[in-house]
C-alpha positions as CSV (number, residue, x, y, z in Angstrom):
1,X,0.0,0.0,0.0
2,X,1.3,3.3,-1.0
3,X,0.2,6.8,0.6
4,X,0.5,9.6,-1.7
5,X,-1.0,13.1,-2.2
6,X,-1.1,16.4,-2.1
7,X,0.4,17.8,-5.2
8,X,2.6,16.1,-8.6
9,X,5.7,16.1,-6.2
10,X,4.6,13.1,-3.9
11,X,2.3,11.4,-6.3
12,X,4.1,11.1,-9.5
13,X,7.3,9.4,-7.7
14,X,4.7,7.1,-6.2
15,X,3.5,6.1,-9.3
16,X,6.6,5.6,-10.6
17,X,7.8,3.1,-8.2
18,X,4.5,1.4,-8.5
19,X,5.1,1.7,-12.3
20,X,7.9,0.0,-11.6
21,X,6.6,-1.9,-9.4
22,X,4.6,-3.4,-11.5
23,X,6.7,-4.4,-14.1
24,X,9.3,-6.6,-11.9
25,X,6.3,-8.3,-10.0
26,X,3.1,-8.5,-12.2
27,X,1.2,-10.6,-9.9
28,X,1.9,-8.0,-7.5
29,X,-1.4,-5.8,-6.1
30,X,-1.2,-2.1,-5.7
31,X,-3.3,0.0,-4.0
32,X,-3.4,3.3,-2.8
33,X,-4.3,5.8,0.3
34,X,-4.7,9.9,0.0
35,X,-7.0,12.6,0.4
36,X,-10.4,12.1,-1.4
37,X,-10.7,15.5,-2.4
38,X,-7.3,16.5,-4.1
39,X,-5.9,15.5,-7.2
40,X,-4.8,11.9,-5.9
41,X,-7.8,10.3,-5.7
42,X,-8.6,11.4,-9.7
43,X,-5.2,11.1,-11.1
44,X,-4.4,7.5,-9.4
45,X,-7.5,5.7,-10.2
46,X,-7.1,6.9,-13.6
47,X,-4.0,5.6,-13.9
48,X,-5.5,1.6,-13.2
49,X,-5.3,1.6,-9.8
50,X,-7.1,1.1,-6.4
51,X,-7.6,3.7,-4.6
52,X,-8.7,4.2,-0.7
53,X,-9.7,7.8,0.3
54,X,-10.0,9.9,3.3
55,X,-10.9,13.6,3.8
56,X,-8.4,14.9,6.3
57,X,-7.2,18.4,7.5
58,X,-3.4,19.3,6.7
59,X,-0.9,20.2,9.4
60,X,-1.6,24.2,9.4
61,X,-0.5,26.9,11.6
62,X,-3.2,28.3,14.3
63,X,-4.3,26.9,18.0
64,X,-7.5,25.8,16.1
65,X,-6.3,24.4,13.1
66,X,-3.7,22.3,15.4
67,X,-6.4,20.8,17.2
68,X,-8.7,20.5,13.7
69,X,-5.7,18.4,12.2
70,X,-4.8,16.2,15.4
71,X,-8.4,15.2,15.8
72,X,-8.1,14.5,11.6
73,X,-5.1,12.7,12.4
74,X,-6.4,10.2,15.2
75,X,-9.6,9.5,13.1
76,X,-7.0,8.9,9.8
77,X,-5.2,6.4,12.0
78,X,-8.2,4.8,13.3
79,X,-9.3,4.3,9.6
80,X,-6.3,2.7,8.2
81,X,-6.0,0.5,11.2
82,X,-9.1,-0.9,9.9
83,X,-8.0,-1.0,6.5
84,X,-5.1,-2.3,7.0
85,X,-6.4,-5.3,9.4
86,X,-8.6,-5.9,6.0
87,X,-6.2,-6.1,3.3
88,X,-3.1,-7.6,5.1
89,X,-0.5,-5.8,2.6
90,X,3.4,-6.9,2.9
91,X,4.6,-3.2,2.9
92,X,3.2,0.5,3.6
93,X,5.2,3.0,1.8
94,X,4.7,6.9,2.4
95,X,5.5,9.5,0.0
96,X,5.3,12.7,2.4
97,X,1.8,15.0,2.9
98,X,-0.1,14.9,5.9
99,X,-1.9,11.7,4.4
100,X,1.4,9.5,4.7
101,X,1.4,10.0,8.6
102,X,-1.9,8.3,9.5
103,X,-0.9,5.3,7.3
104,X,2.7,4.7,8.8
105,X,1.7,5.2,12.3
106,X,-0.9,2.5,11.8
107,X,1.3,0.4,9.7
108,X,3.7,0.8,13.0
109,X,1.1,-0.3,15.3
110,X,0.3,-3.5,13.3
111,X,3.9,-4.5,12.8
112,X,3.6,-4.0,9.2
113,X,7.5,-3.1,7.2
114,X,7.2,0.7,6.2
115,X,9.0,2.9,4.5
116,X,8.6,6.6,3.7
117,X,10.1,9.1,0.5
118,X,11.7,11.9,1.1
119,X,12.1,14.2,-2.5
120,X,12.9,17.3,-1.4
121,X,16.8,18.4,0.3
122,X,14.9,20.5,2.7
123,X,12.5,17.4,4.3
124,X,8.8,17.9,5.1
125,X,7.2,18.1,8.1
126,X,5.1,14.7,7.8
127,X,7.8,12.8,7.0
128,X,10.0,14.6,9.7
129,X,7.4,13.5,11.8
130,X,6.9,9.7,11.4
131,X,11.1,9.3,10.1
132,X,12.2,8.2,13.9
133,X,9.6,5.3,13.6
134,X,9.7,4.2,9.7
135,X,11.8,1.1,9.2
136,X,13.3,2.9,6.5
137,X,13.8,6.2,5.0
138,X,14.7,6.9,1.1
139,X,16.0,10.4,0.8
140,X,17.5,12.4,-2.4
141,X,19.9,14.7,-0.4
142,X,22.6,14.0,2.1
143,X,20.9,17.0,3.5
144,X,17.9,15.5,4.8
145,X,20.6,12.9,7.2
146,X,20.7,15.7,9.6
147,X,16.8,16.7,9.3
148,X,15.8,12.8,10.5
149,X,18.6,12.2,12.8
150,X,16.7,9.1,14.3
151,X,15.8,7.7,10.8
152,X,17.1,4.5,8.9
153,X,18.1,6.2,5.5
154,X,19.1,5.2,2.5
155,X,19.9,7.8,-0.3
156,X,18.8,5.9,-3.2
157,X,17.1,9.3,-5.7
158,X,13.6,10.1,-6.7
159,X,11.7,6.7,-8.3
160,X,10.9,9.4,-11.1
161,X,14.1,9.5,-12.3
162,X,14.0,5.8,-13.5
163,X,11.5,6.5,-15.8
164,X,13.4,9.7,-16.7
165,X,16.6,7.7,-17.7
166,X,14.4,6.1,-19.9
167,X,13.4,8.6,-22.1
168,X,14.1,8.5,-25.9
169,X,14.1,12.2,-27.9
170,X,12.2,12.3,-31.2
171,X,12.8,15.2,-33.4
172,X,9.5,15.0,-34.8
173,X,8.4,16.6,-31.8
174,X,10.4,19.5,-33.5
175,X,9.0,19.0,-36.7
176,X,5.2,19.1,-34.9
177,X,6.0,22.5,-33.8
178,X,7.4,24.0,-36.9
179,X,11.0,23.8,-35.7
180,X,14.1,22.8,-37.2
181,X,15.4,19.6,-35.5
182,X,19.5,20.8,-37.0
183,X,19.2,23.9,-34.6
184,X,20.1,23.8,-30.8
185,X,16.9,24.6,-28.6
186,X,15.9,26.1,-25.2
187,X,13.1,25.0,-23.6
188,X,11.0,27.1,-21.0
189,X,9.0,25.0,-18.2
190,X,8.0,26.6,-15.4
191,X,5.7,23.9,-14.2
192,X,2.1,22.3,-15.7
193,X,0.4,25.3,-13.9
194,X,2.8,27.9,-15.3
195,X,3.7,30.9,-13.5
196,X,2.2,34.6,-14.2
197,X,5.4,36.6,-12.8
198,X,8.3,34.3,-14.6
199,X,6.2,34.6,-18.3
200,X,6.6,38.2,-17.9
201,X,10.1,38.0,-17.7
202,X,10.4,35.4,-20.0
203,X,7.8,37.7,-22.5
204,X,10.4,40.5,-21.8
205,X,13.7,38.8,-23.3
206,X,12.3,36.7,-26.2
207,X,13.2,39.8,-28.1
208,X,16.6,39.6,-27.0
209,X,17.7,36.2,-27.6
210,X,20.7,35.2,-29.8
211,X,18.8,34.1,-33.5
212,X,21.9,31.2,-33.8
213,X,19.2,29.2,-31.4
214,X,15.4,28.3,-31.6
215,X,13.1,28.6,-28.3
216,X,10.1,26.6,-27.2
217,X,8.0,28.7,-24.0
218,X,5.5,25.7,-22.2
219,X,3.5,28.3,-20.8
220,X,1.3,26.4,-18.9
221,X,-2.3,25.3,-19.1
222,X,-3.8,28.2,-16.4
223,X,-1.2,30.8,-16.5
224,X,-3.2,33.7,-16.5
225,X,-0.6,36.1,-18.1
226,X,-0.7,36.4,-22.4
227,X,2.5,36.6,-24.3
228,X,3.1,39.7,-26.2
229,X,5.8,37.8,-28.1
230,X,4.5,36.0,-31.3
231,X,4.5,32.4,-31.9
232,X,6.4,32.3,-34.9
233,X,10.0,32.2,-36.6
234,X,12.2,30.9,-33.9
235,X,10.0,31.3,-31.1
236,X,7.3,28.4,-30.4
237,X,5.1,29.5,-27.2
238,X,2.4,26.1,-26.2
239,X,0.5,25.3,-22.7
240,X,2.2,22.1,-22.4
241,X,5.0,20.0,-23.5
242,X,6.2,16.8,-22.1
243,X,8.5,17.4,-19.4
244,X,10.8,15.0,-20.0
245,X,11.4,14.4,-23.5
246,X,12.4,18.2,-24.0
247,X,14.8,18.2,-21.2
248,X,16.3,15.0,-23.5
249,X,16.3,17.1,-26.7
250,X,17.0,20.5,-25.4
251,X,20.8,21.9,-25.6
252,X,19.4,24.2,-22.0
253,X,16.5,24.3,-20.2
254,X,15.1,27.0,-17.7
255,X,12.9,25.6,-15.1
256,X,11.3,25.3,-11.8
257,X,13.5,23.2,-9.2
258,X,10.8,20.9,-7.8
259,X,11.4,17.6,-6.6
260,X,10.5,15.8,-10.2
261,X,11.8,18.1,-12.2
262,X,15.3,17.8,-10.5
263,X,15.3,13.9,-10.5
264,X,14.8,14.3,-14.5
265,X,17.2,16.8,-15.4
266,X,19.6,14.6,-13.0
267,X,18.6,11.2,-14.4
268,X,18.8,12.3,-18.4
269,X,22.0,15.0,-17.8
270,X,20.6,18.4,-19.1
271,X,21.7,21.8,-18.4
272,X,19.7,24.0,-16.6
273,X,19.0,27.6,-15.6
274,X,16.8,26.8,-12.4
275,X,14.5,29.4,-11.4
276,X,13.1,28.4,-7.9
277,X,9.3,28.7,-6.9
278,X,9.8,31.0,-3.8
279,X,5.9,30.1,-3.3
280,X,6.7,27.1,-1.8
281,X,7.1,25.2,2.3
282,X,10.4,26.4,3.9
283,X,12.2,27.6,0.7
284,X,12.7,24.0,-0.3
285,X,12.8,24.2,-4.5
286,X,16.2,27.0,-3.4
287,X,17.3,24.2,-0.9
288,X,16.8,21.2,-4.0
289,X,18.7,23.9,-6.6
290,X,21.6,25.1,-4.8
291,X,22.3,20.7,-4.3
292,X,23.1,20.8,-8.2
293,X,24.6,24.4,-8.6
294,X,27.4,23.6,-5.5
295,X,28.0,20.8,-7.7
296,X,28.7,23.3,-11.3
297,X,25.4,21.4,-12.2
298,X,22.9,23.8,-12.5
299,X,22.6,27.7,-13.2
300,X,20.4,29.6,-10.2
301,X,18.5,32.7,-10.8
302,X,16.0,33.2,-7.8
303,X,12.9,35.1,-9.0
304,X,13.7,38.2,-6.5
305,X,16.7,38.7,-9.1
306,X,14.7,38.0,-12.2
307,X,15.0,40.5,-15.1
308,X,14.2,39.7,-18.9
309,X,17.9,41.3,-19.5
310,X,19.4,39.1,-16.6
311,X,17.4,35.7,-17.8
312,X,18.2,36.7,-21.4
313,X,22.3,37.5,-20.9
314,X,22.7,34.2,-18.8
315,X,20.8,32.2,-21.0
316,X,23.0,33.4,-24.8
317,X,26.0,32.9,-22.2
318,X,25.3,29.3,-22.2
319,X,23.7,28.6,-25.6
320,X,27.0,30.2,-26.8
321,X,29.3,28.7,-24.9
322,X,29.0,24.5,-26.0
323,X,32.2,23.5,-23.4
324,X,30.6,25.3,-20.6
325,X,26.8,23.3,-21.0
326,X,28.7,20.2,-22.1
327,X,30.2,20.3,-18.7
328,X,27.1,21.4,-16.8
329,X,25.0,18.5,-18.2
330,X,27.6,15.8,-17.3
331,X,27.8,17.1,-13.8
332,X,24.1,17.4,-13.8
333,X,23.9,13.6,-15.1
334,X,27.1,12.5,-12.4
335,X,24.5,13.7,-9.8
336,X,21.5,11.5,-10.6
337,X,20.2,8.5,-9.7
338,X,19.0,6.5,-12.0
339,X,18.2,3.6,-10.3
340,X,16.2,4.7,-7.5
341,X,13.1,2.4,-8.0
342,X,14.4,-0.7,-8.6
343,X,17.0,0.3,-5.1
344,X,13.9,1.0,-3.6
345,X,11.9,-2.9,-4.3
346,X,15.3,-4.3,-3.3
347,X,15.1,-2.7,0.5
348,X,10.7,-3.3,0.0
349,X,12.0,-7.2,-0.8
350,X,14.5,-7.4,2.3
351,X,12.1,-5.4,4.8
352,X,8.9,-7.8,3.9
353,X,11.4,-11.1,4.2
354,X,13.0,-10.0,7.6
């Protein structure tokens, strides 16, 4: 059983491992626990699995809240006691959220093997939470060590990135957009949401952009902002793209620094310009970008520092300098971990046969 929700950064490395999962143990069942009113309990199911759901209250600031979430919690735990006790699974693994911690502490309780997922360097407060009782701990940064000092860890990478590795790059995707697969390209992602305040920027220094190089701007499917620039010539501006196969193609791309999106550029070896979401808990995508740029793996602009002249010089900088992103992207590709999932059903194979 697999707890995951919240948002794409806990339950897309779920499914990958059960992905995964699935493939080295086909007789194996996988089913699911998150919140039955966010995007988990559409996305999973759709994706051909079972799925258990509970409506619980996050772990938010405020005397009131507090006591709204630990009386969530106790009824959580109380539910997937009795799940649990029904379904008799082999292993309970946790993927972070609020909706992991009723599941592990139950799983505890019961005597059942459990393991939890730590994607981000700076660690979450759920899984700080139930790390000192887990049986053990997958992290993606050494960081995370002191963060969950009591914890049995392993740093085995982000189950996403095992599917990343995987990834093949087809010009015709090129083609398809009216671009010339012989010229280098940059690719824009600022997430499937897309962000109003980076576009501008972005909107800002298309017009100042090197023409030895072609440009493709995933804007997002509801960023609210509209691009001045035209979608023509060298410039190709869509609401979505997949993630994965541009950061295979691409000679740079500029993105968020999100859990996933750091496992892929690390797992396929892309250079980057990371530009991290400083809407997020305790700083963390900053925390997850300055892990690759300490390593000359990444580019950093935080968004405080954003100009279209800024994002524009560093990104002609790189495009025209081949040794310099050559060296970034091997870095980059030195610091993944490719083999996270299948690490991951090893130490699930040992826990359940202890």
């Amino acid at each position: 059983m697999i707890a995951a929700g919240g948002t794409g950064g806990h339950i897309y490395p779920a499914m990958a491992l059960a992905e995964v999962l699935r493939e080295k143990h086909p007789d194996c069942e996988i089913v699911f626990f998150g919140s039955q009113n966010h995007m988990e309990a559409t996305v999973i199911p759709n994706a051909g699995y079972t799925f258990y759901g509970l409506k619980m209250s996050g772990m938010t600031r405020g005397v009131r809240a507090k006591l709204r979430s630990a009386l969530s919690m106790v009824k959580g735990e109380r539910y997937c006691m009795k799940l649990l006790r029904d379904l008799k699974p082999d292993i309970c693994v946790g993927f972070g959220n609020y909706i992991s911690v009723p599941l592990i502490r139950a799983a505890h309780r019961l005597h059942i093997p459990t393991m939890i997922h730590e994607q981000n360097s700076f660690a979450g407060k759920a899984n700080r939470f139930v790390s000192g009782i887990a049986d053990a701990v997958v992290t993606c940064y050494d960081s995370n060590r002191q963060q969950m000092p009591k914890a049995n860890i392993r740093l085995l990478g982000n189950p996403e990135a095992t599917l990343a590795a995987r990834t093949e790059w087809d010009p015709q995707i090129l083609r398809d957009l009216g671009l010339d697969p012989a010229i280098p390209f940059v690719v824009f992602m600022m997430g499937s949401l897309g962000s109003s305040t980076v576009s501008r920027v972005i909107d800002g220094a298309c017009g100042l952009f090197d023409p030895t190089f072609q440009v493709v701007i995933a804007a997002g499917k509801d960023n609210d902002y509209t691009f001045r620039t035209p979608s023509e010539g060298k410039i190709r501006i869509v609401p979505y793209v997949d993630g994965k196969a541009m950061l295979k193609g691409c000679a740079l791309a500029v993105t968020r620094a999100g859990a996933t999106t750091m496992a892929e550029i690390g797992a396929i070896g892309c250079a980057s310009i990371l530009i991290p979401s400083p809407y997020v808990q305790n700083n963390h995508q900053v925390y997850n970008a300055l892990e690759l740029v300490r390593k000359d793996a990444a580019v950093m602009i935080e968004e405080k520092d954003l100009t279209a002249e800024k994002l524009a010089a560093e990104v002609n900088c790189l495009m025209n300098d081949r040794e310099r992103c050559r060296s970034i992207r091997e870095r980059a590709y030195e610091a993944g971990c490719r083999s996270a999932a299948d690490d991951m059903i090893l130490w699930m194979e040992d826990l359940i046969n202890e």
